[in-house]
N, C-alpha and C positions, 0 to 999 in steps of 0.2 A: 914335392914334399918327400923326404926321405925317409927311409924305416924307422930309423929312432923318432925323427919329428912324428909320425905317425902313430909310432907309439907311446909318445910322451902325450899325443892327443887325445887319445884313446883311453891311457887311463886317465886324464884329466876329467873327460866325460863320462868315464864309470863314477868318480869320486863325486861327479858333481849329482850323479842320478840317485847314489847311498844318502847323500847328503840330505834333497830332497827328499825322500823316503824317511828319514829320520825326522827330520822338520816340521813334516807334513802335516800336523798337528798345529802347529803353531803359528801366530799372526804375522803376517809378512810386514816384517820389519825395515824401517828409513833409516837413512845413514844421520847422526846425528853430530854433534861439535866430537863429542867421545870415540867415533866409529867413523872414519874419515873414509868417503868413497875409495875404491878401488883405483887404482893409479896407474897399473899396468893395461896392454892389452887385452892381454888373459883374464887379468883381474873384470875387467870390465864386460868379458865376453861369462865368465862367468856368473858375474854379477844379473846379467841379461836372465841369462839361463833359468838361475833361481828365481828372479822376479816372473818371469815364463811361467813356472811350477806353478806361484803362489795365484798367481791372475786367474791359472785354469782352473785351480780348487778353490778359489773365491766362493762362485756359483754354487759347488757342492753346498760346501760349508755354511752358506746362506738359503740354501732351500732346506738344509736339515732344521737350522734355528727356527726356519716359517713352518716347519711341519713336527714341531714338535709340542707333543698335545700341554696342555695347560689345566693344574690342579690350583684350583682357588686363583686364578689370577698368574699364578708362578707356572715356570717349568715342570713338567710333572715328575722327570728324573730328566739328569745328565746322559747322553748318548757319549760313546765312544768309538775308537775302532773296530772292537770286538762287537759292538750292537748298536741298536737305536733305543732312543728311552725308555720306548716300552718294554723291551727284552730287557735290557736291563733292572727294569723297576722289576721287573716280571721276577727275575733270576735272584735279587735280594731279598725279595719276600719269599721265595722259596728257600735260601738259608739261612736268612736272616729274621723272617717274619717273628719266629717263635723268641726272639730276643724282648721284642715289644709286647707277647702274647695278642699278634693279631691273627685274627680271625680269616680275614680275607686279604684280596690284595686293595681294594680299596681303603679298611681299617690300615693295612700296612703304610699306604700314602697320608692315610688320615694324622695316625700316629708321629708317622717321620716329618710330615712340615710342621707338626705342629710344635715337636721337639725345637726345629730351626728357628721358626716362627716366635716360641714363646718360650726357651728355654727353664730348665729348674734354676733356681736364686742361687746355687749352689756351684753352678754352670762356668767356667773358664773359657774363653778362646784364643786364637791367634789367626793372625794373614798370614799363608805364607808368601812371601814376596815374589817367589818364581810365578805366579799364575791368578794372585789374590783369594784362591780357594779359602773359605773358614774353616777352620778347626775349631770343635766345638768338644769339651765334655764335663758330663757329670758325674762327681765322683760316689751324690746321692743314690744314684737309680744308674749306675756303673755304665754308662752309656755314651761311647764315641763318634761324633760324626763329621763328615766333610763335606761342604756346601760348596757349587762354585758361586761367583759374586752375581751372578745375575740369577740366584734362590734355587736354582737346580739342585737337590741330593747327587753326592755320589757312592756315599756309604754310611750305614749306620749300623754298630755293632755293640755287641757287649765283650772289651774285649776282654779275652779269660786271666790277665795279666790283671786286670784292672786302673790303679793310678798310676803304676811301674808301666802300664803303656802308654797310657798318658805323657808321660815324663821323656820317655824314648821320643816322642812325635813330637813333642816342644823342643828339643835340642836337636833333632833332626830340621825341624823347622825355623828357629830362634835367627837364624841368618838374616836380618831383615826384616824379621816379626814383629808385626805387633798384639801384643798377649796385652787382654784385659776379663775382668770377671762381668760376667752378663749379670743385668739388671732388668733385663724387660720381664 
């Protein structure tokens, strides 16, 4: 193999490791009529590679869902990169508790599914289509939140903009959205 081949290898396999990295998050996705298999050799050796990624982090990704505690039935908060549910649930009651005037952090969990759960009549949402996350707010009791689809929280604020941020979040989101006014 010669140096340039060698190096054209080489950074092919750095771009595919950033690649991974950046992905990493996200459901290993099938080639579909729209997304036609890879054609090449490279293509295909790449192709390998990232299905590689995704197989390894499968496991992760499925012992965090099995271990992630349950409020009422539901997920108790969304984990991410940065933490696991608990840290997470932990970290927005500590900035965000006083939005809801809770008391602890269990009132904090109490308060936020129930917000999800049984919204004010007043209450708008949308999907946004990248991820199906809810967007949720009321404009009554100034309160913004974001649900993934399987009832996990990932935020709930009051934001200090109020409807003006509301509004920025629906056209940032509107791509595919679906926006209806809650009823439950």
């Amino acid at each position: 193999m010669s140096k340039n081949h060698q190096s054209a290898h080489f950074g092919i396999l750095v771009g595919l490791a950033v690649a991974a990295l950046t992905v990493s998050a996200c459901e290993p996705r099938t080639h579909t009529a729209t997304s036609p298999p890879p054609s090449g050799p490279q293509d295909r050796a790449a192709a390998r590679d990232l299905a590689a990624v995704a197989d390894r982090e499968a496991p992760q990704r499925a012992r965090r869902a099995a271990s992630t505690p349950l409020f009422n039935g539901k997920p108790m908060w969304a984990d991410n990169r940065r933490g696991t549910s608990e840290e997470n649930a932990r970290y927005q009651f500590e900035h965000r508790g006083g939005d809801v005037g809770a008391r602890d952090l269990q009132d904090y969990l109490n308060k936020v599914h129930t917000f999800f759960d049984h919204p004010p009549k007043d209450a708008e949402s949308i999907v946004r289509a990248s991820n199906g996350d809810v967007l949720i707010y009321s404009e009554s009791v100034n309160l913004f939140g974001v649900v993934r689809k399987d009832g996990a929280p990932r935020l709930l604020m009051k934001p200090p903009t109020g409807k003006a941020y509301w509004e920025a979040q629906k056209s940032e989101g509107s791509t595919g959205a679906r926006s209806s006014t809650a009823t439950r």
